[in-house]
N, C-alpha and C positions, 0 to 999 in steps of 0.2 A: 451223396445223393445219386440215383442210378436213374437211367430213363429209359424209356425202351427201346426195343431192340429196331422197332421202323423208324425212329429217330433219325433223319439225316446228319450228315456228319459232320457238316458248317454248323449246323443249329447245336451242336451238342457242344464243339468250341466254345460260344457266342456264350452260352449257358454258365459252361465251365468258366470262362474268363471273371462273368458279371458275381456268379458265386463267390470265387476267389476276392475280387474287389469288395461283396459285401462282408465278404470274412475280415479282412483288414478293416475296412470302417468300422464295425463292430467292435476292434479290438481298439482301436483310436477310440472310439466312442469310450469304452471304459477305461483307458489312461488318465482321458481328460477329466472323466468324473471323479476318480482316484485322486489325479492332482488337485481340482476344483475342492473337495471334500476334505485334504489336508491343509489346505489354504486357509478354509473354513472355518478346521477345527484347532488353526494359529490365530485368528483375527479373532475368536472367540475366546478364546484364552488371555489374548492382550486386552480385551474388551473389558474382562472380570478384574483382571488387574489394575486396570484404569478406573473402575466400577468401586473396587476397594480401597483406591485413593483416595478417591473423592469421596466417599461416602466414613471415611474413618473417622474418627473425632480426633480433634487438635489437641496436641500433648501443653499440658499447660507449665508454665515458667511458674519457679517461686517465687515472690517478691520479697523483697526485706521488710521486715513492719516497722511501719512508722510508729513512734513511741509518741504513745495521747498526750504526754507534757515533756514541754525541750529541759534541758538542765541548763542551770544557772547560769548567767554569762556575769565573770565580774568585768567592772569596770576599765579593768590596764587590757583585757582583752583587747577590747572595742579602739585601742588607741593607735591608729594608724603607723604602720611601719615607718622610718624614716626614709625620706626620698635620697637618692645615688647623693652623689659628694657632688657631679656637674650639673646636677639639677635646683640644688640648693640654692646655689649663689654663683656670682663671675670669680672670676681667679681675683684673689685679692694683692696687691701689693706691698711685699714684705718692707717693714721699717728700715730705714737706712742703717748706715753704724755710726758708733756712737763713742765718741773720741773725746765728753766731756766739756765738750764747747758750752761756754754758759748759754747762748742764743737758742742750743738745741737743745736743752736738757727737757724741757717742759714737752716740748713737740716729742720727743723719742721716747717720751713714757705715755704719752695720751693715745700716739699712735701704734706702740705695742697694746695698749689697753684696747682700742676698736679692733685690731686684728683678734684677739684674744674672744672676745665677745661676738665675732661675724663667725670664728670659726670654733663653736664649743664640739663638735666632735670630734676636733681633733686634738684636745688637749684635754683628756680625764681625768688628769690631775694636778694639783699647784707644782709639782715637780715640774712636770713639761712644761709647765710655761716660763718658771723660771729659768730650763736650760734652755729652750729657747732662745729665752728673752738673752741672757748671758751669751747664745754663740753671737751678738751683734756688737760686743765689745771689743774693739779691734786696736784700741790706740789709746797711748798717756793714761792718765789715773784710772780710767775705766777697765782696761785689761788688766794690769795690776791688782782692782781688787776682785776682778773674776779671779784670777790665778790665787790668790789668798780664800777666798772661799774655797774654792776645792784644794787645796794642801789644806784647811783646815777639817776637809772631809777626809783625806789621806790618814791625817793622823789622828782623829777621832772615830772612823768608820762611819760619820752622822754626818748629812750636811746640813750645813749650819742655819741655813733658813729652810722652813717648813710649809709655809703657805704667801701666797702672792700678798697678801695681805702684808703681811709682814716684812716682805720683797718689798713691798713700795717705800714701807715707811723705811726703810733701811735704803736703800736709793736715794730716797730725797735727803736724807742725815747725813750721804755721803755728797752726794751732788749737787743739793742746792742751797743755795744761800744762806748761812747762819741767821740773818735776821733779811730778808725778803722785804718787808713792811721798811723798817728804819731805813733800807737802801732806796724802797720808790717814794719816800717821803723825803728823803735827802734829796732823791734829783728831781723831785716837782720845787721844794724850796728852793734849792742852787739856781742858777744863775746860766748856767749853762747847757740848760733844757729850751730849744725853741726848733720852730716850725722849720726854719733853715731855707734848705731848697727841696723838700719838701712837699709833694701834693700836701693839701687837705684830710685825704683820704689815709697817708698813711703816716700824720701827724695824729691826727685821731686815734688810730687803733694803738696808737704806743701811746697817748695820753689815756686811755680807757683804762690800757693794764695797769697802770701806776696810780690811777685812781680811784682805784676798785681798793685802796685798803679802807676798812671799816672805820680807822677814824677821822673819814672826813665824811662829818653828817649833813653839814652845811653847804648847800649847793648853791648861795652865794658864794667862800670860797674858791669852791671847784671852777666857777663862772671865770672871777679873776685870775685864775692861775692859768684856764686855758686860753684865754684871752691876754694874756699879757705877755703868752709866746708864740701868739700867732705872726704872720708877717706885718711889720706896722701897714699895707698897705688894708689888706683884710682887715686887719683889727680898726682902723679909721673907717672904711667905708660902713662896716657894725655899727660901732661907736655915734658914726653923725647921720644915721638913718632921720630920715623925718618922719618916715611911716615904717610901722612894722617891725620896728627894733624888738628883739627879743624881752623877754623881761629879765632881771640880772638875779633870778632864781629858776628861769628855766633851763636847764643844761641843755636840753634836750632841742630846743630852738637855735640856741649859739651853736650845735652843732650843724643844724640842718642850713643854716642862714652860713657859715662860713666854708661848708661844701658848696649853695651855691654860688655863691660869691667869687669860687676859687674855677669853677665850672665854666661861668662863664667868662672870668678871664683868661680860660687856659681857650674858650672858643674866638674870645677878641687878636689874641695872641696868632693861632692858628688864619684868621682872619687877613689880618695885617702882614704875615709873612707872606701868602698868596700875591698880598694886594701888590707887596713891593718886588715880588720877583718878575710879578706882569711888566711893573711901570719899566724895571731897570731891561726888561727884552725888549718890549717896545720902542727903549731910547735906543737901545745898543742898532736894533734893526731899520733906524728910521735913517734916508738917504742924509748923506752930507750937504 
């Protein structure tokens, strides 16, 4: 840009400087708009991408089909798994051993017989229980005929018994009593069957098992037999009841009347030993 020639010379400075100043604004001015317009044309670009997100339709999942009718369920299905081994039941207590004692033959095969039946998962077979039951034989005629059943598997390749079944009655052939009956009928007749010393309580239960054999129908009888080995003291206070005496057909009374009869002497007893250890401190502690 030129000016004229009578221009002063400050003025033409003053011109030139503000020129130059709007030449650089001018040039600012379109950087910004350049930068402003690529700014622009990024945020519109993200805009349509955002635009195309939201507006896409949702890709859809396959579902598996449900079948219109279920299949059959049988029965053993539906039957509940068996619960753990500690969930079942407490730990049970194994049977003693078993040395042939007449006293214990009857207890050590009843008491293998409930362990047997609390624990059937862990016995699937009459094998097992038989070897089992066998490793409890430890002593006298009992080991010995464990040790003969198995040499008799030794030399046959079979053992000789097959099922529990046939274990028991073979057990009791061995171990119990050839005639059972004839013996508890011998010692309720003898002479030498009585209450002694004795409770009540466990004069009964060993009169119970000896009169549990079937031929005694008559519980008259029964009345005088456990009556005539009770203690004479018991058996008289029974005897000369004035009221309430049993009737001599009811067993079931003679028992209940000579438990309590035995009850409460064993409380007069207890009674009286108090009464005399009091007197005998009182004398010993009383001044001279």
């Amino acid at each position: 840009m030129s000016f004229p020639a009578d221009t002063p010379l400050a003025i033409t400075d003053v011109l030139g400087y503000l020129q130059h100043y709007l030449q650089e604004l001018t040039e600012c001015q379109n950087a910004l708009e350049h930068t402003i317009n690529a700014t622009l044309v990024g945020l519109t670009a993200q805009l349509q991408q955002l635009t195309q997100l939201i507006t896409a339709p949702t890709p859809t999942v396959a579902l598996p089909l449900i079948p219109t009718s279920l299949p059959p369920v049988s029965p053993s299905s539906l039957v509940l798994s068996a619960p753990s081994k500690q969930w079942m039941r407490p730990k049970l207590p194994s049977p003693p051993d078993f040395s042939n004692k007449w006293s214990s033959r009857r207890a050590f095969l009843n008491s293998c017989t409930l362990y047997l039946r609390l624990a059937l998962e862990q016995f699937t077979c009459d094998k097992k229980k038989i070897f089992w039951t066998l490793a409890f034989f430890k002593d006298g005629r009992a080991v010995k005929w464990s040790e003969n059943l198995f040499c008799q598997e030794t030399d046959t390749g079979i053992f000789p018994i097959q099922s529990w079944t046939d274990f028991e009655q073979q057990f009791q052939s061995q171990f119990f009593l050839v005639n059972a009956e004839a013996d508890a009928i011998n010692t309720l007749e003898g002479s030498s069957y009585y209450q002694g010393n004795q409770m009540v309580d466990n004069y009964l239960d060993s009169f119970l098992i000896l009169a549990s054999d079937p031929r005694y129908t008559d519980p008259r009888i029964l009345v005088v037999k456990f009556c005539r080995r009770l203690k004479l003291n018991v058996q008289s206070q029974i005897t000369i009841m004035p009221f309430g005496r049993p009737a001599d057909t009811d067993l079931e009374a003679w028992y209940a009347t000579a438990w309590r009869i035995d009850q409460v002497r064993l409380a007069n007893e207890a009674f009286q030993s108090t009464l005399w250890s009091t007197t005998v401190t009182s004398v010993c502690s009383a001044p001279a």
